[in-house]
C-alpha atoms as an extended CHARMM CRD file, in Angstrom:
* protein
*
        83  EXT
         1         1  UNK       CA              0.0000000000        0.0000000000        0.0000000000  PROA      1               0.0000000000
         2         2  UNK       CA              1.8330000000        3.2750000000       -0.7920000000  PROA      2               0.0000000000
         3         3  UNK       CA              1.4730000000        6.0190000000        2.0400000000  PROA      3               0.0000000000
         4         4  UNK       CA              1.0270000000        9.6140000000        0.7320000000  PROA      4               0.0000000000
         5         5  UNK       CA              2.0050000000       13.3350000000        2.2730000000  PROA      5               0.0000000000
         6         6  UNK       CA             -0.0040000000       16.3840000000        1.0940000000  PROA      6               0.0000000000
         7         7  UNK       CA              0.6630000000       20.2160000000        0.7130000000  PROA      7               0.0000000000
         8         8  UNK       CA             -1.2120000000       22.7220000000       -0.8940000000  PROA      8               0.0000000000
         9         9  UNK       CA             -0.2150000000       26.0760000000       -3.0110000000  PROA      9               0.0000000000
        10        10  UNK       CA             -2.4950000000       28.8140000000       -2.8890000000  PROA      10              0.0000000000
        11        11  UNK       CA             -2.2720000000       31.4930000000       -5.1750000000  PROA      11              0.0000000000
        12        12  UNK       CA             -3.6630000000       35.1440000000       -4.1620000000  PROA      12              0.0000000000
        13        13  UNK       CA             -4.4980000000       38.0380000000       -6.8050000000  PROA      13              0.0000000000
        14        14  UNK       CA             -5.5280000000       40.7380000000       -4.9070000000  PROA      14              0.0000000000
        15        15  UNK       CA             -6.0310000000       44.1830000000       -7.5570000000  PROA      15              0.0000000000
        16        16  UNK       CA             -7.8710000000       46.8550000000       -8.3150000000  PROA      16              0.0000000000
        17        17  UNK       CA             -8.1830000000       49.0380000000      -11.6170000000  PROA      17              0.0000000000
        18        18  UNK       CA             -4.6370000000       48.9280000000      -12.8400000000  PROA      18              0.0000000000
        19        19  UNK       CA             -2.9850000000       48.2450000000       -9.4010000000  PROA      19              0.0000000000
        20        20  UNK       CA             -2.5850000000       44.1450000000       -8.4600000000  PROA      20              0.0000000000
        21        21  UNK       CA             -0.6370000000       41.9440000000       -6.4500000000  PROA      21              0.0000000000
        22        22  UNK       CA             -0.2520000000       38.3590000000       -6.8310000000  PROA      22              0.0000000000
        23        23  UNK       CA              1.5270000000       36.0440000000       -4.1170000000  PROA      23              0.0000000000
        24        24  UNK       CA              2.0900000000       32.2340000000       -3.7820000000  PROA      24              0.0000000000
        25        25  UNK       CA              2.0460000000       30.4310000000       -0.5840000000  PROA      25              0.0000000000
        26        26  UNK       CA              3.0760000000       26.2760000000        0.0580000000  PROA      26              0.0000000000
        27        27  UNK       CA              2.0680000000       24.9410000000        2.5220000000  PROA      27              0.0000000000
        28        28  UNK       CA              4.0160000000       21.7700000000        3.1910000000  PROA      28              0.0000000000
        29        29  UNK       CA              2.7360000000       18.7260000000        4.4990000000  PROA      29              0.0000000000
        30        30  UNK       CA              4.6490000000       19.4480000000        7.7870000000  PROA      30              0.0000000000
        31        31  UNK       CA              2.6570000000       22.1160000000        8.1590000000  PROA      31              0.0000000000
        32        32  UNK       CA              5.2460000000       25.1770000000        7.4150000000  PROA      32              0.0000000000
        33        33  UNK       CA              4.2080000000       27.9790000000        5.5400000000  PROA      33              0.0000000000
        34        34  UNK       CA              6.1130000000       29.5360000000        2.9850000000  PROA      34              0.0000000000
        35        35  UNK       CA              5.7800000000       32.4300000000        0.3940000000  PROA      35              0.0000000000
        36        36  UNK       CA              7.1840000000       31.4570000000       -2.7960000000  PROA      36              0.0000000000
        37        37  UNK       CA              6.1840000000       33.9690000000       -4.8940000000  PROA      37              0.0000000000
        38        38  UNK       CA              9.9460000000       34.7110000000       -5.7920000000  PROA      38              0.0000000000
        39        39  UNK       CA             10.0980000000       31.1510000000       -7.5220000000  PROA      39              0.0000000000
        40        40  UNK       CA              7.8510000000       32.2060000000      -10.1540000000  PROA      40              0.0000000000
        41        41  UNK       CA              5.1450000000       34.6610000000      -11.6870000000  PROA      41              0.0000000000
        42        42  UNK       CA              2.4510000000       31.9010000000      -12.6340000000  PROA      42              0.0000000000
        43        43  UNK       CA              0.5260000000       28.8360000000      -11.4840000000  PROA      43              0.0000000000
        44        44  UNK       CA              1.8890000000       27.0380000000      -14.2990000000  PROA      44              0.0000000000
        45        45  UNK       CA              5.8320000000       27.8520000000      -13.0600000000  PROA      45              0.0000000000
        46        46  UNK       CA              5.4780000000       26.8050000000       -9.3770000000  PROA      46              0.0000000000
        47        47  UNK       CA              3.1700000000       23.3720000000      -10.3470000000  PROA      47              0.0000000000
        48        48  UNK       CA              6.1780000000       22.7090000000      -12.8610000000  PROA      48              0.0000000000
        49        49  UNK       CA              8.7960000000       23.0990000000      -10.3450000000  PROA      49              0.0000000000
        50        50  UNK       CA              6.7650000000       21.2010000000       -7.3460000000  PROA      50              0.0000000000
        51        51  UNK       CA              6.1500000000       18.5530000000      -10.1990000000  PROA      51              0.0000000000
        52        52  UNK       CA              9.7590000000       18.1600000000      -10.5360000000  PROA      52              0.0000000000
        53        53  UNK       CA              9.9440000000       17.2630000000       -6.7330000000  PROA      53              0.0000000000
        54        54  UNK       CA              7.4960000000       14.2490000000       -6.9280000000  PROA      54              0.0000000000
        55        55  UNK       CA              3.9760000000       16.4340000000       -6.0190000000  PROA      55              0.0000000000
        56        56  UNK       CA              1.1080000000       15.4040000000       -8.5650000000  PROA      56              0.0000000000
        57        57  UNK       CA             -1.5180000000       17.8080000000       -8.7170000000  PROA      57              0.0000000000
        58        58  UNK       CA             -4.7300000000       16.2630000000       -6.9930000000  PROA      58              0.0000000000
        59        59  UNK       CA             -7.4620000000       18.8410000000       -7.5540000000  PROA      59              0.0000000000
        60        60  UNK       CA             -7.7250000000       22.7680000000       -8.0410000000  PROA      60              0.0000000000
        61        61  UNK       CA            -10.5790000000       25.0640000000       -6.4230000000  PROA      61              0.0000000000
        62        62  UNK       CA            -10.9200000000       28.8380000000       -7.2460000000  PROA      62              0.0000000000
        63        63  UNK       CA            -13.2490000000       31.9340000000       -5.2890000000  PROA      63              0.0000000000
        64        64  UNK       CA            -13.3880000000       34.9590000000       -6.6900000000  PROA      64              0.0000000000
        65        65  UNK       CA            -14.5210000000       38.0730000000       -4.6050000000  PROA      65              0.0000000000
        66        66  UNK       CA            -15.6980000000       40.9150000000       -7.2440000000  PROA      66              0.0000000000
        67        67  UNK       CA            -17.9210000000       43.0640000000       -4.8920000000  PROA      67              0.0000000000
        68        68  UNK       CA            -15.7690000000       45.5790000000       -3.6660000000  PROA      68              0.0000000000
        69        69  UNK       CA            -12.3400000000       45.4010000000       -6.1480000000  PROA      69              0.0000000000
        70        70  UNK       CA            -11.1570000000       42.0620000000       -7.4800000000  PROA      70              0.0000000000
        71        71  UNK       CA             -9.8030000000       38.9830000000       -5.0090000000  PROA      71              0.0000000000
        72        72  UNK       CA             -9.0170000000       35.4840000000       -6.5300000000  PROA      72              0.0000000000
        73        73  UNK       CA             -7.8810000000       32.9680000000       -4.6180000000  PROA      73              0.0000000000
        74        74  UNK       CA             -6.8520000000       29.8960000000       -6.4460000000  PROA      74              0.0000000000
        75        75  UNK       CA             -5.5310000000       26.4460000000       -4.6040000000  PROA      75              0.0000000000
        76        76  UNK       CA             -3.5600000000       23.6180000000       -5.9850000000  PROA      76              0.0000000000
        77        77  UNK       CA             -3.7230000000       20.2990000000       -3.2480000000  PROA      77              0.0000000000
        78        78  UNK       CA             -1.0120000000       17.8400000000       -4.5100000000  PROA      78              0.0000000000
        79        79  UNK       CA              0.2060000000       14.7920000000       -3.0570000000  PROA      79              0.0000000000
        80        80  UNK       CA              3.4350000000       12.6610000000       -3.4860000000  PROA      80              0.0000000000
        81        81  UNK       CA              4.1870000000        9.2100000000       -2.4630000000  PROA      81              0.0000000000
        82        82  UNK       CA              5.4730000000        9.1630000000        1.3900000000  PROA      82              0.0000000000
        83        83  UNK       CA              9.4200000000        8.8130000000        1.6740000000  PROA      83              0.0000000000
């Protein structure tokens, strides 16, 4: 039976207008928390890069806040064989 460990990275676009700011943060299956936005500008880069570490992308889930300015919060849950 293989044993798994789980993290999940959580993207955050916070913006209005013009002005935006997008951050990453993992969350490791130890539970640490880490921003990781310097690692890359898009989903797409930090799922590559995790990928390369053995995480497999389980599922994705997205809210999106448009009442007052614009909020998007996007997570990734991935898993990886236990080692």
């Amino acid at each position: 039976m293989v044993a798994w460990e789980y993290a999940l990275l959580v993207r955050r676009y916070q913006g209005q207008g013009r002005n935006f700011h997008v951050t990453f943060v993992w969350y490791g299956p130890d539970g640490s928390r880490n921003d990781v936005t310097a690692y890359g500008d898009t989903a797409i880069a930090h799922l590559n890069r995790v990928g390369r570490e053995g995480w497999e992308l389980v599922s994705a889930a997205e809210d999106v806040n448009n009442v007052q300015g614009s909020t998007e919060v996007h997570r990734y849950h991935l898993k990886r064989p236990l080692r």
